[in-house]
SESESE-573898 format. One line per 5 residues: number of its first residue (from 1); their letters; for each residue y, z negated, x negated of C-alpha. Coordinates in Angstrom, 2 decimals. Layout:
BEGIN
NUM> A> Y,Z,X | ...;
***
This chain:
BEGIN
1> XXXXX> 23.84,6.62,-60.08 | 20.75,6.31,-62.55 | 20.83,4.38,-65.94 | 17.92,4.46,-67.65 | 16.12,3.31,-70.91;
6> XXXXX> 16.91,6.69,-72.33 | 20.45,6.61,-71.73 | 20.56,2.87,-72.88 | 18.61,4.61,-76.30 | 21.65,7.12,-76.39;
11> XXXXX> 24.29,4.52,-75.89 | 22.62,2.23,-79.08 | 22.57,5.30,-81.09 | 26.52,5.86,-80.13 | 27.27,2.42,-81.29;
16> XXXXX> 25.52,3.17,-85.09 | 27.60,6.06,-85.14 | 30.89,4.45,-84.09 | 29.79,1.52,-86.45 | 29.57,4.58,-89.20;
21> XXXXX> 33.25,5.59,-88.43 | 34.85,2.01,-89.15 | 34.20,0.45,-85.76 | 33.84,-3.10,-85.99 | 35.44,-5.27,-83.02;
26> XXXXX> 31.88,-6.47,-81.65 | 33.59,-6.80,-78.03 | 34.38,-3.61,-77.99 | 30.72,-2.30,-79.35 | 29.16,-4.27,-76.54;
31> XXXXX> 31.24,-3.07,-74.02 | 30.65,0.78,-75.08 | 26.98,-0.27,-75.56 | 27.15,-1.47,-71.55 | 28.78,1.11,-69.80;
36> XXXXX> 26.70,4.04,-68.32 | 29.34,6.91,-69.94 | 27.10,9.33,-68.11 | 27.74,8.44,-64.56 | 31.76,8.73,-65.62;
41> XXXXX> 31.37,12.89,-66.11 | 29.88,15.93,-64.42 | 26.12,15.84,-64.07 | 25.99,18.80,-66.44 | 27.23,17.43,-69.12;
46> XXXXX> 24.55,14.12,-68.96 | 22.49,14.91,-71.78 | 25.86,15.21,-74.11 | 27.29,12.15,-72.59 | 26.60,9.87,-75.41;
51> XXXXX> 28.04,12.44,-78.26 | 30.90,11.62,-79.62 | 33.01,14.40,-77.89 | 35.49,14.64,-75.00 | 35.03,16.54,-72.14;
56> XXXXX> 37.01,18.11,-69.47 | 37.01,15.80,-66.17 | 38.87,18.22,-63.70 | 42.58,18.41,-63.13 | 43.29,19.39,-66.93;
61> XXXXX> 41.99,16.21,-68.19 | 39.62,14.80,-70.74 | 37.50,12.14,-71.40 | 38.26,10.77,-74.41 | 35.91,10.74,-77.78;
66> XXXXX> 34.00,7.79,-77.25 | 35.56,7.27,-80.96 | 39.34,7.39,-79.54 | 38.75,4.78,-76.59 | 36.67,2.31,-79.23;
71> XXXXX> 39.73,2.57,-81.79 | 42.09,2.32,-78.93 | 40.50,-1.02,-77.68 | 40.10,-2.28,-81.04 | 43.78,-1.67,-82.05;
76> XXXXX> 44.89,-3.56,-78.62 | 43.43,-6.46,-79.57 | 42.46,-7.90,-75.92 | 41.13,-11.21,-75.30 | 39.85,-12.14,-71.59;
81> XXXXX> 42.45,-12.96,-68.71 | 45.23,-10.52,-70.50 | 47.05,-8.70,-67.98 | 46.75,-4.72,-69.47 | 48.65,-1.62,-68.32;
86> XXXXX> 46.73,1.85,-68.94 | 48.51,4.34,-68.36 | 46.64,7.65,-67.59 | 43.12,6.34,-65.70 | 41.30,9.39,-65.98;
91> XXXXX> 37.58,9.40,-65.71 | 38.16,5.35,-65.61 | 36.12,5.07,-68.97 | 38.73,3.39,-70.55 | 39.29,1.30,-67.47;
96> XXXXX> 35.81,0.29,-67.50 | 36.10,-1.07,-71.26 | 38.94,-3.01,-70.98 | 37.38,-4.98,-68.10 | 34.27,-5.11,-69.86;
101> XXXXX> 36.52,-6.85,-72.33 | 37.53,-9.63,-70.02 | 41.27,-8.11,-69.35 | 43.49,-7.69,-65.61 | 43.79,-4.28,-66.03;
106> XXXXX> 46.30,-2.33,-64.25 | 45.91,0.90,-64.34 | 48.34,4.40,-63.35 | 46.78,7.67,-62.90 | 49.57,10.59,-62.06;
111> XXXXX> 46.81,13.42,-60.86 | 45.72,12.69,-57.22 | 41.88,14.20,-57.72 | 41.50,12.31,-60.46 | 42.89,8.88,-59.28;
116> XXXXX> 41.09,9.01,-55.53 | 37.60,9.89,-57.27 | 38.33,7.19,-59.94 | 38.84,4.37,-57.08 | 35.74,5.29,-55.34;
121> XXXXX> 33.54,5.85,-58.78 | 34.93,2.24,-60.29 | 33.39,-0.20,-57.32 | 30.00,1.25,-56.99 | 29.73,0.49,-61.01;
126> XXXXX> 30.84,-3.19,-60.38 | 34.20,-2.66,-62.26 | 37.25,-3.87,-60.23 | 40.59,-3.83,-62.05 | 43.29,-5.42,-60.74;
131> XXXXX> 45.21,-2.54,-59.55 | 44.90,1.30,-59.25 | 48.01,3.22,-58.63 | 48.62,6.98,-58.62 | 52.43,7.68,-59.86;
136> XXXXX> 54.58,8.38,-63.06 | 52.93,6.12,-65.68 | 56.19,7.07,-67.43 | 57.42,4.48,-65.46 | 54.76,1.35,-65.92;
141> XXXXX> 54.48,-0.75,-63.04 | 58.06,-3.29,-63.17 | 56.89,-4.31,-60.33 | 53.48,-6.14,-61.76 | 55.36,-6.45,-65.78;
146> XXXXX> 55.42,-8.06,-68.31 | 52.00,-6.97,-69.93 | 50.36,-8.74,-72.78 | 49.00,-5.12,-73.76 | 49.71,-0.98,-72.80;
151> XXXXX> 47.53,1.36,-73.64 | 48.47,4.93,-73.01 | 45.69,7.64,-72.80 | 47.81,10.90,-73.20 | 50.39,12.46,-75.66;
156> XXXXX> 53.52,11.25,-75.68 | 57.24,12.91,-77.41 | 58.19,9.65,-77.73 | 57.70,5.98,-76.27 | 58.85,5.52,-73.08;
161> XXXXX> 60.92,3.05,-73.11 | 59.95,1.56,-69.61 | 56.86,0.46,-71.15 | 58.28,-1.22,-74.20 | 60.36,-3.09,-71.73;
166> XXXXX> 57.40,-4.05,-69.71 | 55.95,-5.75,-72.64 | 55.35,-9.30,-73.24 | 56.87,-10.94,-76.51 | 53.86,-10.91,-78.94;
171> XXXXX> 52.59,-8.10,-77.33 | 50.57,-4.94,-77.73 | 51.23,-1.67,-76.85 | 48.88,1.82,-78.27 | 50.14,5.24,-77.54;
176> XXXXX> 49.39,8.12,-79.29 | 52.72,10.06,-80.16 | 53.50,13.32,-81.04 | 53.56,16.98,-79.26 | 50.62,19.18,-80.29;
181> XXXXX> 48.93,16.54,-83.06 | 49.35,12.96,-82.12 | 49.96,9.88,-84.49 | 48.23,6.86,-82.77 | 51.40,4.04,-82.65;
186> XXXXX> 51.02,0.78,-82.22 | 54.17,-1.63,-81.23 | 54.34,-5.51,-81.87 | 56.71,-7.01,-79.80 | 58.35,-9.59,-81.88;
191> XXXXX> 61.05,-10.76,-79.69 | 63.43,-9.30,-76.79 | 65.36,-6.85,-79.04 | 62.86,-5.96,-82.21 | 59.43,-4.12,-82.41;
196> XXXXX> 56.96,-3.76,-85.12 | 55.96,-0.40,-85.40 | 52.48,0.86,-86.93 | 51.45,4.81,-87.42 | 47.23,4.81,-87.53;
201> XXXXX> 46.51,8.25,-88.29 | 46.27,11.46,-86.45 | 44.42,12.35,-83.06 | 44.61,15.37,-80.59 | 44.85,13.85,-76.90;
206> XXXXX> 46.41,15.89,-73.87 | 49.88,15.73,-72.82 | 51.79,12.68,-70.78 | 53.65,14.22,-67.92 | 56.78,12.80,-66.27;
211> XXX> 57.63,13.07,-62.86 | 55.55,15.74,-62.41 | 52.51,14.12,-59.57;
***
């Protein structure tokens, strides 16, 4: 669990490149720019850790392009004490950000390698989200709703509508939508019955299961 100058000199010359790419929430930078990506993959991928590339984390899963979770957290908006649902924990990269970012993140993970090596990873970094729960993230979490932001880390046909149901009035939710290509989405709550929808261009992210743990 070693973080180094060198990897610290890797992670500054990730933020110039994200910075290159239209990056320019400085919360967001900071929080990339503090969190040891390295420790989040397989030791043999250390010395790639800080390109901007995913990489396969077990179970069929990625990490996502350090690019994708920057323009993810920038498009969410977060400010500190917002309660957040992620849906799709992974690696907990993306976790790791959004509580670098001040937020109550709760956070669903439906592949059971994946969520009980996330739990134990998250603690020994110092990052404690609120919750950690391995289900259907098809479903949210009713039980903890409404959220003042969603973020979903996998492909999605279309929006569940569970989530948009789960989410506050004025608030947030990112999901990248589509089957093979993805167009990153982002919904504005305006009130109980009306959302403002944005498309944000095109990314490649793997697929949101349902019911299928």
């Amino acid at each position: 669990m070693k973080d180094t100058p060198k990897h610290q000199g890797m992670r500054n010359q990730l933020i110039t490149q994200l910075q290159s790419k239209g990056i320019s929430d400085t919360a967001v930078l900071e929080a990339i720019r503090q969190i040891p990506r390295h420790l989040f993959l397989n030791s043999s991928f250390e010395d790639f850790a800080y390109q901007d590339k995913a990489f396969p984390i077990g179970a069929g899963q990625t990490i996502s392009h350090p690019y994708t979770v920057a323009f993810q957290s920038q498009v969410l908006q977060v400010q500190k004490e917002h309660k957040v649902l992620e849906i799709g924990t992974g690696s907990g990269y993306q976790t790791a950000v959004l509580y670098k970012l001040g937020a109550k993140v709760y956070s669903v993970e439906r592949q059971n390698e994946l969520f009980k090596a996330t739990s134990l990873l998250l603690p020994k970094l110092g990052i404690r989200p609120k919750h950690l729960s391995f289900g259907d993230g098809y479903k949210g979490l009713p039980q903890h709703a409404p959220f003042d932001r969603i973020i979903v880390t996998a492909g999605a046909p279309s929006i569940p509508q569970a989530l948009m149901a789960q989410l506050k009035i004025g608030g947030r939710l990112v999901i990248p939508v589509g089957e093979k290509e993805q167009v990153m989405t982002l919904l504005i709550r305006k009130n109980e019955t009306q959302f403002e929808k944005h498309e944000l261009g095109e990314f490649k992210f793997v697929p949101l299961l349902e019911n299928k743990n």
